[in-house]
LUMPA-505367 format. One record per residue: y, x, z of N, C-alpha, C in turn. Coordinates in steps of 0.1 Angstrom, whole numbers, padded with zeros to 4 digits, always signed. Atoms other than C-alpha are relative to their C-alpha. Example, Ala and Ser with C-alpha at 12.3 -4.5 7.8 and 13.67 -1.06 7.14 Angstrom:
2
-0012+0009+0000-0045+0123+0078+0012+0009+0000/-0011-0009+0000-0011+0137+0071+0011-0008+0008/
END
This chain:
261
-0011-0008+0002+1176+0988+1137+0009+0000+0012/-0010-0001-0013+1196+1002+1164+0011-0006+0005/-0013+0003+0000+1231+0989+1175+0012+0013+0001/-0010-0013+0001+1263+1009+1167-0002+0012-0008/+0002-0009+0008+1252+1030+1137+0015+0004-0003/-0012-0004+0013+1280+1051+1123-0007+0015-0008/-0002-0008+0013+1279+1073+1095+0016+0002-0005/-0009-0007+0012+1301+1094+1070+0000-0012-0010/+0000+0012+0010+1291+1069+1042-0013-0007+0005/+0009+0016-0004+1270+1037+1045-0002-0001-0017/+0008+0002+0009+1249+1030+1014-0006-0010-0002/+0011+0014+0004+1235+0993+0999-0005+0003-0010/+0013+0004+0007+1204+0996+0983-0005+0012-0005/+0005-0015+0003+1178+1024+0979-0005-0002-0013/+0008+0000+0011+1170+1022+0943+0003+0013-0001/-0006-0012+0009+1172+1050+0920+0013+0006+0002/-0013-0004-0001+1208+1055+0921+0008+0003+0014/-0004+0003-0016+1215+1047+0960-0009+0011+0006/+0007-0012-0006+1186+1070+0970+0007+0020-0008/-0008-0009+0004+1202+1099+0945+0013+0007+0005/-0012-0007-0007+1235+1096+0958+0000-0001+0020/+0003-0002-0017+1223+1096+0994-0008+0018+0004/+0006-0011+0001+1206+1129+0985+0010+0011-0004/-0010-0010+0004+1234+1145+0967+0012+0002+0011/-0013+0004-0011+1259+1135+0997-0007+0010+0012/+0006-0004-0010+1234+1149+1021-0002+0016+0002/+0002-0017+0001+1232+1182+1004+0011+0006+0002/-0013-0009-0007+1265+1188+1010+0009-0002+0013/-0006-0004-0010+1265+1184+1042+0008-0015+0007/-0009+0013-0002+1277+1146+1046-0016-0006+0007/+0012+0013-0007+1257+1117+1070+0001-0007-0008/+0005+0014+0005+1240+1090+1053-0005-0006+0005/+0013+0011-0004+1228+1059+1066+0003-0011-0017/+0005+0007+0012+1210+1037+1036-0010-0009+0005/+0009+0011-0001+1201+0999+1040-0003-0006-0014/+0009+0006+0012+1177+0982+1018-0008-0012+0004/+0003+0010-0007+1166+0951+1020-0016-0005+0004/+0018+0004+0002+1128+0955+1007-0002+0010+0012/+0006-0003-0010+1104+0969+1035-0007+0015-0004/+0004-0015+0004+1093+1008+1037-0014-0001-0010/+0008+0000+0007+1067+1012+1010-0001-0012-0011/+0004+0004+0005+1069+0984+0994+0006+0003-0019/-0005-0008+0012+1071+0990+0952+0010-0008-0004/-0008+0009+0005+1099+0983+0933+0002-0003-0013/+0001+0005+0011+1107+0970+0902-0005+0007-0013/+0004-0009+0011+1090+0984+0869+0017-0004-0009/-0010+0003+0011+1125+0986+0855+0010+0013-0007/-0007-0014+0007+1145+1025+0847-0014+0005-0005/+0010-0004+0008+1120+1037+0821+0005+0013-0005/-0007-0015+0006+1141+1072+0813+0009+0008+0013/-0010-0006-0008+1157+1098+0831+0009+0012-0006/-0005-0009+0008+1182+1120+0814+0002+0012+0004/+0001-0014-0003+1188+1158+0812+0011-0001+0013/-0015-0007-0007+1225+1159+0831-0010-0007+0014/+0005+0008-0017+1202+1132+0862-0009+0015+0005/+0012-0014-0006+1174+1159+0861+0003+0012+0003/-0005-0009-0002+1193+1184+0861+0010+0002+0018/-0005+0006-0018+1211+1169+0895-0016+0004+0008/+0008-0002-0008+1177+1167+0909-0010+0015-0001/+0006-0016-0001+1167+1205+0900+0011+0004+0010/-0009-0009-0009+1198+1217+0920-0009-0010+0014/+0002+0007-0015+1183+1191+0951-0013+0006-0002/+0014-0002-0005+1148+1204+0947-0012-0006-0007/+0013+0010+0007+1125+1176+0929-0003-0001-0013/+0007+0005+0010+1126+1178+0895-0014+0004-0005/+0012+0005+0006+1093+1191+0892-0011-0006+0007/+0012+0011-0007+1076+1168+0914+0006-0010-0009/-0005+0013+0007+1095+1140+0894-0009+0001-0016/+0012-0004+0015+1081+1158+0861-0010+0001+0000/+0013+0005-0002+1049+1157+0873-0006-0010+0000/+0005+0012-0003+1048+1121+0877+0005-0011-0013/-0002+0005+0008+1047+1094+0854-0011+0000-0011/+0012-0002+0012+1028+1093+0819-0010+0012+0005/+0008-0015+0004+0998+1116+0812+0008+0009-0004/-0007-0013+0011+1007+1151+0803-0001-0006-0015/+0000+0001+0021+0996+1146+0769+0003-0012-0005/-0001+0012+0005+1007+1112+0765+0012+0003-0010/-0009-0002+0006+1031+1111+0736+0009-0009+0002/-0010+0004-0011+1066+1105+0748+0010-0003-0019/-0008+0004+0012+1077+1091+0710+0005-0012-0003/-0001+0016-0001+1092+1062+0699-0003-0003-0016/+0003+0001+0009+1079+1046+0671+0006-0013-0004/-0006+0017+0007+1090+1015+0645-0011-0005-0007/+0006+0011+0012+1063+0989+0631+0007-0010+0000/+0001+0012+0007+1063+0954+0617-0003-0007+0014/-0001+0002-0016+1048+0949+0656-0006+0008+0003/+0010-0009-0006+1031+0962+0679-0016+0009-0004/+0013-0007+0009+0997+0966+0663+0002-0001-0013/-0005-0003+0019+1011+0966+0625+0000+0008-0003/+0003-0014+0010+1020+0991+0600+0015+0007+0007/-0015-0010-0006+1043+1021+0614+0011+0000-0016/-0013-0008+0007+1077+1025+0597+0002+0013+0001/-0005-0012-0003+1087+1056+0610-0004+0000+0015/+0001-0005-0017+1084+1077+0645+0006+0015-0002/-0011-0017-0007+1107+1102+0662-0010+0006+0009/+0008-0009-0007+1085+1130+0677+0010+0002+0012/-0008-0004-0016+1094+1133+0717-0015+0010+0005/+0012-0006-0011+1071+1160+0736-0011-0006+0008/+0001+0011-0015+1050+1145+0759+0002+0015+0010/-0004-0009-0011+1056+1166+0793-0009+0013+0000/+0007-0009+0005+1027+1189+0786+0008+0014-0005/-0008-0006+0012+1048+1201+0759+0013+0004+0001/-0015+0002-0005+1079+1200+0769+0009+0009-0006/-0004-0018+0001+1087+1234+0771+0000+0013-0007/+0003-0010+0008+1073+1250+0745-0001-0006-0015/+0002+0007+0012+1073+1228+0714+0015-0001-0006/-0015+0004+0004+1107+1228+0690+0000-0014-0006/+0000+0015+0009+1094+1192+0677+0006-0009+0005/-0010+0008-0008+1120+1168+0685+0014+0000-0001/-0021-0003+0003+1157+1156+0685+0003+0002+0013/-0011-0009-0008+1165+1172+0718-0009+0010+0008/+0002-0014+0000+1142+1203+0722+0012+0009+0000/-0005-0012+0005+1172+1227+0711+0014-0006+0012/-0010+0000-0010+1192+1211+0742+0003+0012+0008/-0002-0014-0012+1209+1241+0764-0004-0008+0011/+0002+0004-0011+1196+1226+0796-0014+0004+0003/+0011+0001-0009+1170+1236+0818-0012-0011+0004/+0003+0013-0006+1159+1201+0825+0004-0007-0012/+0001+0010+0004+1153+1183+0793-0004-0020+0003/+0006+0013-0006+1146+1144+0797-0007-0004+0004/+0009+0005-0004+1124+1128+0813-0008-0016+0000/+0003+0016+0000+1104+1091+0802-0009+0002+0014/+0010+0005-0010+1090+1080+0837+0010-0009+0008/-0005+0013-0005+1093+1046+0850+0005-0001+0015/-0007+0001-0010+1111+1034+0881-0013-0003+0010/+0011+0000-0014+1077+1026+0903-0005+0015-0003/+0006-0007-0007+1069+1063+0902+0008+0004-0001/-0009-0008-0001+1103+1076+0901+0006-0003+0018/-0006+0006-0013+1117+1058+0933-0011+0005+0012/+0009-0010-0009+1089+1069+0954+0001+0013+0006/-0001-0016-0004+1093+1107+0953+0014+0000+0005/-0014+0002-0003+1135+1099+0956-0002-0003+0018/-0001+0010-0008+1126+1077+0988-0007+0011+0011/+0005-0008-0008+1100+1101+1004+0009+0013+0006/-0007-0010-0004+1123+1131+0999+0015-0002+0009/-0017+0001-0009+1157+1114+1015-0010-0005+0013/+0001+0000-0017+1135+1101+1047+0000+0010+0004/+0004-0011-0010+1126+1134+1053+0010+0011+0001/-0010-0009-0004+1157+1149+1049+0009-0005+0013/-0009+0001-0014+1180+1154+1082+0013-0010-0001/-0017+0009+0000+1214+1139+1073-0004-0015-0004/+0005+0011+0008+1197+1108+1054-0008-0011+0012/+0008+0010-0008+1189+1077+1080+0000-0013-0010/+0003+0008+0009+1173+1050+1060-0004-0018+0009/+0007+0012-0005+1169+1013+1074-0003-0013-0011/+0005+0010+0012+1146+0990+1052-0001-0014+0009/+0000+0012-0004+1145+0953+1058+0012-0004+0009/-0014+0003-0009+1183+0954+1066+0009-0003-0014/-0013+0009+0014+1209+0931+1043+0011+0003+0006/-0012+0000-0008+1244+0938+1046+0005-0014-0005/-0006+0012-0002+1263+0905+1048+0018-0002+0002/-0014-0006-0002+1297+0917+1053+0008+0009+0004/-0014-0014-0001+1329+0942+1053+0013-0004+0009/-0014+0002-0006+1358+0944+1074+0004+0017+0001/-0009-0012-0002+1382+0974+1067+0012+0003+0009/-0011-0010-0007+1407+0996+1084+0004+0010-0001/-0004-0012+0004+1429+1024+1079-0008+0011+0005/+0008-0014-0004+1402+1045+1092-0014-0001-0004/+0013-0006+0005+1372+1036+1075+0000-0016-0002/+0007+0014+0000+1351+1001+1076-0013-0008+0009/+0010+0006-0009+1328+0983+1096-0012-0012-0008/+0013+0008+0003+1291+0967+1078-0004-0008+0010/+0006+0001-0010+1280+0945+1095-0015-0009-0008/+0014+0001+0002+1239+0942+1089-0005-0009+0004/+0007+0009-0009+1214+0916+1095-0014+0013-0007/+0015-0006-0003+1178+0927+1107-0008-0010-0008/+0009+0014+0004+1153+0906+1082-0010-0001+0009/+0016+0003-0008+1127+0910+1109+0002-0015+0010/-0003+0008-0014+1146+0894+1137+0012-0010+0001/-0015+0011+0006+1178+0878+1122+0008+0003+0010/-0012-0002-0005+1201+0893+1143+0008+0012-0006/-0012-0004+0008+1234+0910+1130+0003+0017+0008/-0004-0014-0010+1243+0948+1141+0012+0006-0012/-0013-0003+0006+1278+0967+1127-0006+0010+0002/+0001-0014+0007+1276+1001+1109+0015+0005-0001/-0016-0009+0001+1309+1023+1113-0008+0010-0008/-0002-0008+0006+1316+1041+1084+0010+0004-0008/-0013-0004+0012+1342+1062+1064+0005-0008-0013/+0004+0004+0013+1329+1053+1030-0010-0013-0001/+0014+0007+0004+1305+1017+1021+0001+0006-0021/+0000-0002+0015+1290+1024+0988-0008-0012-0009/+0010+0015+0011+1276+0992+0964-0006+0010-0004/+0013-0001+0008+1243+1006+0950-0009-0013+0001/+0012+0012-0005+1227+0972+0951+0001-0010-0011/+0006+0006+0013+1224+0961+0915+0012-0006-0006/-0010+0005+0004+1241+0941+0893+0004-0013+0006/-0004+0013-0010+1245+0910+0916+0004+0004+0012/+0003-0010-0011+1255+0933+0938+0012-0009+0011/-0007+0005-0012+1271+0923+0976+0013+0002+0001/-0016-0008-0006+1293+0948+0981+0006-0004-0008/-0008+0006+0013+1309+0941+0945+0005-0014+0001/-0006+0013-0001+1315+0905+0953+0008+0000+0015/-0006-0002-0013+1325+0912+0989+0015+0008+0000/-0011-0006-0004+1358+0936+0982+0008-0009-0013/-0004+0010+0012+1362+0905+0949+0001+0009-0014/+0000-0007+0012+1356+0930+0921-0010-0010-0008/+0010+0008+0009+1346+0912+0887-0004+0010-0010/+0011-0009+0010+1326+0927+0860+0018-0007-0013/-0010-0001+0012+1351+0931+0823-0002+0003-0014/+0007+0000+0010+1342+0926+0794-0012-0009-0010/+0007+0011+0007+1316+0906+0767-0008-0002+0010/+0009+0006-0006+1292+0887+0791-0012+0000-0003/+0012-0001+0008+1267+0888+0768-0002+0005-0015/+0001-0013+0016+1255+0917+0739-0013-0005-0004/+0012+0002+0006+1220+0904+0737-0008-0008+0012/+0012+0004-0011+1193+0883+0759-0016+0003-0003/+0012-0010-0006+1164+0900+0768-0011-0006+0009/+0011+0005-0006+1128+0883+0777-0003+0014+0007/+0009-0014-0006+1113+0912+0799-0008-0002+0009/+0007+0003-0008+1083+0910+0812-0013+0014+0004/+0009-0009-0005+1056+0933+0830-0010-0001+0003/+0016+0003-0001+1019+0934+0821-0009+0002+0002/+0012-0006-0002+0986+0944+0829-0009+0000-0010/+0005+0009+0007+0968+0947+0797-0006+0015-0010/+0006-0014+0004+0939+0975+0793-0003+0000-0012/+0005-0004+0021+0929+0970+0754+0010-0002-0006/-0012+0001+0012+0963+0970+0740+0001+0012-0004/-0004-0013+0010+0961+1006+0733-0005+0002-0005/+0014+0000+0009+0930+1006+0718+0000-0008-0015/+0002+0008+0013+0944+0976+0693+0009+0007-0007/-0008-0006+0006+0971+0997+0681-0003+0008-0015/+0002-0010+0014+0968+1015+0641+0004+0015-0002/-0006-0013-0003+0987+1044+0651-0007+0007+0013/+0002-0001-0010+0985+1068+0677+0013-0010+0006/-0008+0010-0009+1002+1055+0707+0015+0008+0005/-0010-0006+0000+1037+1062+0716+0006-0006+0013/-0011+0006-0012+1063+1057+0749+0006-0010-0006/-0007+0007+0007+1085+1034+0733-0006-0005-0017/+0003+0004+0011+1072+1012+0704+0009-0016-0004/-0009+0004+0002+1099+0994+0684-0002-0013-0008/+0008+0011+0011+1087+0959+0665+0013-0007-0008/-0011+0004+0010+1111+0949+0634-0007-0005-0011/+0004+0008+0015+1102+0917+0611+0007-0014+0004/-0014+0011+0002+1122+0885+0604-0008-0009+0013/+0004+0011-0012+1101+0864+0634+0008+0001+0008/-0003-0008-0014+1110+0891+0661-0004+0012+0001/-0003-0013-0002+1121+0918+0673-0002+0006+0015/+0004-0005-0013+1113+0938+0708-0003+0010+0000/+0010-0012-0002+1102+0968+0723-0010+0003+0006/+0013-0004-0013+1068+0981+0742+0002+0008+0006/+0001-0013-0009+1072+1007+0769-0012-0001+0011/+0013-0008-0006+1041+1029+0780+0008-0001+0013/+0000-0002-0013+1041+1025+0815-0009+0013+0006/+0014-0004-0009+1011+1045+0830-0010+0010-0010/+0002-0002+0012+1001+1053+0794-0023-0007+0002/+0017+0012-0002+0967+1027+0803+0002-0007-0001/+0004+0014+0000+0970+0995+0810+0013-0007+0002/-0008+0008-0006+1005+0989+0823+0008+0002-0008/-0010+0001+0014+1036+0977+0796+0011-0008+0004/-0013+0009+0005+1072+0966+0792-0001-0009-0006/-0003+0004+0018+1075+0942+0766+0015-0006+0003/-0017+0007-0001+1114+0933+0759-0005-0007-0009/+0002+0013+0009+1112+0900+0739+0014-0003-0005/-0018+0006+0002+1150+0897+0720-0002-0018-0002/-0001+0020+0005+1157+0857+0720+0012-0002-0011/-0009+0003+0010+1174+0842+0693+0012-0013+0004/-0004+0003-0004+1200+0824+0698+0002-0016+0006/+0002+0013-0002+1187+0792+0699-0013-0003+0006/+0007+0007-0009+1163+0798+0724+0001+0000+0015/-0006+0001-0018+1164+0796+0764-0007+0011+0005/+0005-0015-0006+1154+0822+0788-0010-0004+0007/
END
């Protein structure tokens, strides 16, 4: 990374959200520079599993939503959520969702009869963040440097000064910019850096979540198969989410309160 970057706004962390609003900033005409700490290509976390109408509807005015809707499940995978006993048990109930195929032409479902152009969309964060990430390098206003941490802020009535370390080479370089914006999670830098605390219950639920590889699980299932499958009986409770609609799965594990993480 060069020395003496400035920008309009300065950007920490290209996930989903940090690459969006580096895209929507850009479309109107504003510089972005966006550091990230992980390295060009590499994937990121299997962790936003939905994208909603009002997001997709953002990325139809930028250009992508149907490369975005293109990606993700099979067309025909069904994009429903279902409730057993567990995962391969006896179904309770299931809410019909389209799968993408369908989308467009099916009234089956609780939000078919949405006024929006850009119904929702189930597709996970390793194939969402990709198309986000390709389309802002290659836009003009959008400069992206990966394997760059920011480390600290110093303000002024005229804007702020980042100043970055290089993970390659461990030296430090300052970013002038108007705007810094925290997109860099919930542990996030920037947010501890200007001393902003989070407000509110600390904890609503704890959440095992883990990310699997595991080709004959759809095959054990009694039902067909669904995006979201919902498991409710007095042991435990959790949900499955269709990754790939093959081999690759969510599983949220709820803990009870008397166990550890």
């Amino acid at each position: 990374m060069s020395n003496n970057i400035e920008a309009a706004v300065l950007i920490v962390g290209a996930g989903p959200v940090g690459l969006t609003l580096a895209l929507d900033l850009a479309w109107r005409g504003i510089e972005v520079a966006v550091v990230e700490i992980r390295g060009h290509g590499v994937p990121p976390p299997a962790k936003c599993n939905h994208v909603s109408a009002r997001t997709m509807e953002v990325y139809r005015r930028l250009g992508i939503s149907q490369k975005i809707r293109d990606a993700g499940l099979p067309a025909d995978y069904p994009n429903d959520v279902a409730f057993r006993t567990t995962f391969t048990g006896i179904e309770i109930a299931r809410i019909p969702i389209p799968c993408r195929r369908d989308r467009y032409t099916t009234t089956e479902g609780p939000d078919t009869g949405w006024p929006t152009p850009e119904p929702p969309h189930r597709i996970n964060q390793i194939y969402l963040e990709p198309i986000l990430f390709e389309q802002a390098a290659a836009t003009a206003k959008i400069s992206i440097h990966c394997r760059s941490r920011f480390i600290a802020l110093e303000q002024s009535d005229h804007g702020a000064v980042a100043v970055i370390e290089d993970l390659e080479t461990g030296s430090t370089h300052p970013i002038f910019c108007e705007y810094l914006i925290g997109c860099d999670g919930g542990s996030s830098t920037v947010r501890k850096s200007i001393g902003s605390q989070f407000h509110g219950d600390s904890v609503l639920q704890r959440c095992q979540s883990s990310f699997i590889r595991a080709a004959e699980l759809i095959h054990l299932q009694n039902e067909k198969p669904a995006w979201s499958t919902i498991s409710l009986n007095p042991r435990r409770s959790g949900n499955v989410y269709a990754i790939d609609g093959q081999s690759l799965w969510i599983v949220h594990n709820y803990l009870r309160e008397d166990e550890t993480d």
